[in-house]
Backbone as JSON Lines, residues from 0, in Angstrom:
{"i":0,"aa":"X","n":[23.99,6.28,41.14],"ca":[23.01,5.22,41.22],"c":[22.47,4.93,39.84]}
{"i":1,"aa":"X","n":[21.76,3.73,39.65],"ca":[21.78,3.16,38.43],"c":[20.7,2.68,38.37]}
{"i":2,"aa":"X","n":[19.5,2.68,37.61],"ca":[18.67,2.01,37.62],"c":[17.66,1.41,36.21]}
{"i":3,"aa":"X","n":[16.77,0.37,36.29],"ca":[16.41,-0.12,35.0],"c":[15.32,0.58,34.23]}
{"i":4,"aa":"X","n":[15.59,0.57,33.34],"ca":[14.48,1.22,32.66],"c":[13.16,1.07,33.52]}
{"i":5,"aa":"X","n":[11.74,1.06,33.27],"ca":[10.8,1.43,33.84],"c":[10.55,1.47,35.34]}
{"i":6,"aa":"X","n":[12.06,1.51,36.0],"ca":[11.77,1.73,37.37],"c":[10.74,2.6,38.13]}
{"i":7,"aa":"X","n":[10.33,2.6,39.18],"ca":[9.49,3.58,39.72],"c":[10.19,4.96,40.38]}
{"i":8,"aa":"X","n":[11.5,5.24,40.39],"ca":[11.94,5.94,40.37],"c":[12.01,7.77,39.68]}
{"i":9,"aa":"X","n":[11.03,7.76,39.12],"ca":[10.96,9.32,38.53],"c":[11.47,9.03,36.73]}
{"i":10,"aa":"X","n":[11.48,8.01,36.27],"ca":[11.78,7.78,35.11],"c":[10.77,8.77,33.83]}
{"i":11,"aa":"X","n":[10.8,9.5,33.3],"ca":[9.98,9.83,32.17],"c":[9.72,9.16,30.84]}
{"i":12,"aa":"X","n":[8.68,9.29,30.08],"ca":[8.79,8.19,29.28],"c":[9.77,8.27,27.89]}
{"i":13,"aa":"X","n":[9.75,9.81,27.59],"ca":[11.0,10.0,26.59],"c":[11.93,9.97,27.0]}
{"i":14,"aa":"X","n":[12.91,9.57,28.29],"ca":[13.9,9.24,28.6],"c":[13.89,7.67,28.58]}
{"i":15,"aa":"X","n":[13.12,6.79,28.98],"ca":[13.24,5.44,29.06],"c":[14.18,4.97,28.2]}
{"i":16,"aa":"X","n":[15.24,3.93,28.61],"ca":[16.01,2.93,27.95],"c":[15.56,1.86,27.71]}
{"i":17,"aa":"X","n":[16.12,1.44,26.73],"ca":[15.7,-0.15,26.5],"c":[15.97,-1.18,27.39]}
{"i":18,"aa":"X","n":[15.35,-2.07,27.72],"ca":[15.64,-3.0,28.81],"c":[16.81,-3.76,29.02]}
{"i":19,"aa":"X","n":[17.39,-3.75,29.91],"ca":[19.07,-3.83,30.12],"c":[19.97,-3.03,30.04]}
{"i":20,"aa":"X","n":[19.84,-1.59,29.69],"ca":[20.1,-0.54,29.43],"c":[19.92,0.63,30.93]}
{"i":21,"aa":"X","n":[21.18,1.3,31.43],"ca":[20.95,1.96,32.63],"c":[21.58,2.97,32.36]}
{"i":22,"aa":"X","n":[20.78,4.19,33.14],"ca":[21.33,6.07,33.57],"c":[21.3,5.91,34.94]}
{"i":23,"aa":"X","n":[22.05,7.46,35.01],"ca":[22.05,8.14,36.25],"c":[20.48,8.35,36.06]}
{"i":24,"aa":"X","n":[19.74,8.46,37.19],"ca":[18.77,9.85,37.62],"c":[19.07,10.39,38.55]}
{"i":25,"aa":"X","n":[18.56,11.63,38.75],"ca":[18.74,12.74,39.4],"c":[17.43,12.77,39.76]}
{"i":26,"aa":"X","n":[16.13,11.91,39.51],"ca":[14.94,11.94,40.63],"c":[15.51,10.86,41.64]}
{"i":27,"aa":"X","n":[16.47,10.0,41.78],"ca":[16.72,8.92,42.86],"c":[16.35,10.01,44.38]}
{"i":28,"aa":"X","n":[15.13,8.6,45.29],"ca":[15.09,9.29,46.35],"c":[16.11,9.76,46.9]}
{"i":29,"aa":"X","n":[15.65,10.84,47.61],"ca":[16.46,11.81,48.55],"c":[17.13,10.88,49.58]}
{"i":30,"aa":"X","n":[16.34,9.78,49.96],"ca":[17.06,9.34,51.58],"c":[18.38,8.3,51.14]}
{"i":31,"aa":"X","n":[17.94,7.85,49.65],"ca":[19.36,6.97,49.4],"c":[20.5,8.01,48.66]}
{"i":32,"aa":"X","n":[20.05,9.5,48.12],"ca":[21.27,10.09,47.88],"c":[22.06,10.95,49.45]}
{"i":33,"aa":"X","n":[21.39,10.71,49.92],"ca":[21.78,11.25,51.77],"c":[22.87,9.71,52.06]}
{"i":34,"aa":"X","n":[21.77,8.7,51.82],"ca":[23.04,7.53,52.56],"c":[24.03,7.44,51.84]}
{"i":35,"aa":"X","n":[24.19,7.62,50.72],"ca":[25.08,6.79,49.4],"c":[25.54,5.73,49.77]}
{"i":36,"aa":"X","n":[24.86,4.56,49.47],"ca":[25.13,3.36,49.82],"c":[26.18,2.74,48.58]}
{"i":37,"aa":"X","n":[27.47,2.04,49.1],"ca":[28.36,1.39,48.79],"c":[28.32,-0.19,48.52]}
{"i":38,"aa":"X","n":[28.51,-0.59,48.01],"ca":[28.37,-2.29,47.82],"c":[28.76,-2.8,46.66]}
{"i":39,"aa":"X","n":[29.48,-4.07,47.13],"ca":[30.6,-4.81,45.94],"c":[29.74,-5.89,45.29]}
{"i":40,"aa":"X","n":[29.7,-6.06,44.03],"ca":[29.03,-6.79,43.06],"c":[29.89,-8.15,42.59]}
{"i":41,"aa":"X","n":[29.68,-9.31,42.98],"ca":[30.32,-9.99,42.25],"c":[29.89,-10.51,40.49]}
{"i":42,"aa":"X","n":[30.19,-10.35,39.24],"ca":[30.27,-10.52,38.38],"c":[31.23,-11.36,37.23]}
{"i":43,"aa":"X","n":[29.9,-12.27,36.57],"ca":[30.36,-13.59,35.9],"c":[29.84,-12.83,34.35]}
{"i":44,"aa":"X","n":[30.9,-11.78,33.83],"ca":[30.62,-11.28,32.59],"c":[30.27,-11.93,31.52]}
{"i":45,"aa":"X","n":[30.22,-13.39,31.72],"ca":[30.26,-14.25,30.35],"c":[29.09,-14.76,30.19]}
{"i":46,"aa":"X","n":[28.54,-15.08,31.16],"ca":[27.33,-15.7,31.94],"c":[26.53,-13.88,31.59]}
{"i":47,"aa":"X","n":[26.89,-13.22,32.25],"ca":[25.89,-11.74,31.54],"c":[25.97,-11.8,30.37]}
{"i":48,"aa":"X","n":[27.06,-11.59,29.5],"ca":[27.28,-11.52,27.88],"c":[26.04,-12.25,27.29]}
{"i":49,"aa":"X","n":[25.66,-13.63,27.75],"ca":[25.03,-14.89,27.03],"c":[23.64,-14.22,27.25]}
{"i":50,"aa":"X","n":[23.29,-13.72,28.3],"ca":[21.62,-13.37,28.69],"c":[21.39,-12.05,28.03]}
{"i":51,"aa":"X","n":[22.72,-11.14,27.96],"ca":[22.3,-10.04,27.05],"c":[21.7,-10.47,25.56]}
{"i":52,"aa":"X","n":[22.65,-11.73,25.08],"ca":[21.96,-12.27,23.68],"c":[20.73,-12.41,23.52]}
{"i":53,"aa":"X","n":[19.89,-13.24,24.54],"ca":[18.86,-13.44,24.84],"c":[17.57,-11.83,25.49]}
{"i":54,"aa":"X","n":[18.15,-11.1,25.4],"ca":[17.3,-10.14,25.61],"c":[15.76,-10.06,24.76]}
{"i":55,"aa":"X","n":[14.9,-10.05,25.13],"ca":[13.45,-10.22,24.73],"c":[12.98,-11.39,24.04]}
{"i":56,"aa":"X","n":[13.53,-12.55,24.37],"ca":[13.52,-14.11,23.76],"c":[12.62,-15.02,24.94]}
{"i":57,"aa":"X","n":[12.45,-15.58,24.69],"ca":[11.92,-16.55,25.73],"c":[13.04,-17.64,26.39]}
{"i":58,"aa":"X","n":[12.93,-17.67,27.32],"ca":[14.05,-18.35,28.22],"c":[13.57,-19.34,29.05]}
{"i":59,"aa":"X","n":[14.12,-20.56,29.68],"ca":[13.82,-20.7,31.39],"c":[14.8,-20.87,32.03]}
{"i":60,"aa":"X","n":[14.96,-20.28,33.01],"ca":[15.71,-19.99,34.48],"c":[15.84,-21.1,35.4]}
{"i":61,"aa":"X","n":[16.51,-21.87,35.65],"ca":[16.35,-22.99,36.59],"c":[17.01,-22.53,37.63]}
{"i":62,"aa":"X","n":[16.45,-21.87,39.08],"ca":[17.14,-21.48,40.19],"c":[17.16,-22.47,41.32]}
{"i":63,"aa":"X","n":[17.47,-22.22,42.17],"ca":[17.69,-22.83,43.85],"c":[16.45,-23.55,44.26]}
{"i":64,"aa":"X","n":[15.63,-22.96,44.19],"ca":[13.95,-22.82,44.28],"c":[13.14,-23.14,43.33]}
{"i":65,"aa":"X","n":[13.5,-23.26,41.97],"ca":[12.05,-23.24,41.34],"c":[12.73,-23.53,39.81]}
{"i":66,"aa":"X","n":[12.12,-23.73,38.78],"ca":[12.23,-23.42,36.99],"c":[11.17,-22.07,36.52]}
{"i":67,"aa":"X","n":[11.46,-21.29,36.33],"ca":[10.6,-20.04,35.69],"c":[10.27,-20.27,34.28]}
{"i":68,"aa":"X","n":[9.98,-20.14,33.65],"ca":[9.9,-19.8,31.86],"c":[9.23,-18.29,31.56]}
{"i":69,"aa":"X","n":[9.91,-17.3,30.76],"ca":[9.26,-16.53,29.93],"c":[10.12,-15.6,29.43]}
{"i":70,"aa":"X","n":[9.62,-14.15,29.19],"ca":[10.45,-13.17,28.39],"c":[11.29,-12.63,29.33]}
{"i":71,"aa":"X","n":[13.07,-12.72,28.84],"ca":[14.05,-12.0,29.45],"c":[14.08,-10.51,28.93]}
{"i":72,"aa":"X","n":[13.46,-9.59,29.84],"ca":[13.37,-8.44,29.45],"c":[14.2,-7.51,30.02]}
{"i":73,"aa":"X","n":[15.15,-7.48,30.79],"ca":[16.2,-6.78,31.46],"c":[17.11,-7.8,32.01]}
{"i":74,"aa":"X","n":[18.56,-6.97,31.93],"ca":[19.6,-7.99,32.54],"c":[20.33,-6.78,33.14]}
{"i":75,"aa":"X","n":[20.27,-6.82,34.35],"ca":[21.33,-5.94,35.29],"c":[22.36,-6.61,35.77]}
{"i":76,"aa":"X","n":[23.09,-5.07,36.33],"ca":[24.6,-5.76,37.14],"c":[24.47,-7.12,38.28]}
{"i":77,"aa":"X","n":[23.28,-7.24,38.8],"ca":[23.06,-7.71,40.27],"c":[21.54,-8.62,40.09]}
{"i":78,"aa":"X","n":[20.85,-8.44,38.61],"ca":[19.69,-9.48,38.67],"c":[18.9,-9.48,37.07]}
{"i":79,"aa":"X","n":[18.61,-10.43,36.66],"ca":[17.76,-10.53,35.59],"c":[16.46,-10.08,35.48]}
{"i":80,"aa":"X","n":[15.9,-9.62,34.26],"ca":[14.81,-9.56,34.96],"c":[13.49,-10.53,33.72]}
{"i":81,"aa":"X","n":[12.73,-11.2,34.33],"ca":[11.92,-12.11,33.4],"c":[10.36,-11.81,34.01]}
{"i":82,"aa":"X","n":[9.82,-11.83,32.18],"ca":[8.67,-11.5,32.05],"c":[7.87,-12.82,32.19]}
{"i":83,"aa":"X","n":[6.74,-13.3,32.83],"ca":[5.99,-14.52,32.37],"c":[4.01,-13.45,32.89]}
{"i":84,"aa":"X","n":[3.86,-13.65,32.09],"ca":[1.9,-13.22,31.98],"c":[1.99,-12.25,32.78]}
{"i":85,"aa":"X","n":[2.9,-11.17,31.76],"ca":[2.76,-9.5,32.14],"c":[3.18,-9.03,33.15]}
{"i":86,"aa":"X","n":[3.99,-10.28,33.89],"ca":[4.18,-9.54,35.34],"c":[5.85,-10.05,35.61]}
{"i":87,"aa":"X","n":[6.88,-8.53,36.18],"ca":[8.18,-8.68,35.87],"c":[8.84,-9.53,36.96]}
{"i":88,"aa":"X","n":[9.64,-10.51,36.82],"ca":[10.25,-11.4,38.11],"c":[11.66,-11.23,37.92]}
{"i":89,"aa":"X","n":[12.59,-10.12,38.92],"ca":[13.6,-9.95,39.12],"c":[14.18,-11.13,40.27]}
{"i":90,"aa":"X","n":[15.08,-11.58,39.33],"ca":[16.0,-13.09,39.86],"c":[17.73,-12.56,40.27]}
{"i":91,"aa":"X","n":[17.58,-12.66,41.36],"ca":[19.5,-12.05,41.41],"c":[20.06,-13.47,40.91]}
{"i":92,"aa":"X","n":[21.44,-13.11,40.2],"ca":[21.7,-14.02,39.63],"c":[22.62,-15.39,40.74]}
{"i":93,"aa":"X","n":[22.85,-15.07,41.98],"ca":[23.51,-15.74,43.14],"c":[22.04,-17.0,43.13]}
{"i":94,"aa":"X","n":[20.81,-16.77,42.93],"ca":[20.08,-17.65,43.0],"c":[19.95,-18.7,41.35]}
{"i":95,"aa":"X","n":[21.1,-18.12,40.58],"ca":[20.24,-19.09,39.09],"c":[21.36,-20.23,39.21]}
{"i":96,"aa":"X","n":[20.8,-21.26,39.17],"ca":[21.43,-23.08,38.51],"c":[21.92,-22.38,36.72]}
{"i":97,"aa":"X","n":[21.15,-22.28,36.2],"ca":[21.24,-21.96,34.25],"c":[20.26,-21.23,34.21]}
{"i":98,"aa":"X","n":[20.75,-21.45,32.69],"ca":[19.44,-20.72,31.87],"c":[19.15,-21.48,30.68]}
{"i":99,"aa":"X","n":[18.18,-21.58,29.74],"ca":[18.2,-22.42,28.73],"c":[17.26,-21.17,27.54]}
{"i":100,"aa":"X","n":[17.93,-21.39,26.6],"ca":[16.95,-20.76,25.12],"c":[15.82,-21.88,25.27]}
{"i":101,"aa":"X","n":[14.54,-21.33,24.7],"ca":[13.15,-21.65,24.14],"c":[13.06,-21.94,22.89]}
């Protein structure tokens, strides 16, 4: 299992990665290392490549639903994650139209 830096997961703070950046832990709850859940990811590496550039830049997101604007502070296998007034908005990427630089 894989997860983002400041997850709530048992993360410590001298272990933390930089945002977009993932480990194993070995605090992952007990009930999902009992299930080990399986699941296929579809992935548009090029489209990731471009948002990794953009890591801690200001962005906006134009999704299904809405236009976001603010700091791209994590980019995972399965969702982005954007900062706007301190508070983190994880976007799976099946919901984004684009993205645009600031």
């Amino acid at each position: 299992m894989f997860h983002l830096n400041g997850s709530p997961y048992g993360y410590y703070q001298e272990q933390a990665l930089p945002p977009g950046k993932y480990m194993y832990s070995p605090q992952f709850p007990q009930m999902m290392q009992q299930l080990s859940p399986v699941y296929m990811i579809p992935t548009e590496p090029v489209f990731v490549d471009h948002l990794m550039m953009q890591l801690n830049k200001p962005i906006t997101v134009v999704t299904v639903a809405e236009t976001l604007a603010g700091t791209l502070t994590g980019v995972a296998v399965d969702h982005l994650q954007l900062t706007i007034n301190d508070v983190d908005h994880h976007i799976r990427y099946q919901h984004i139209i684009y993205f645009k630089e600031e």
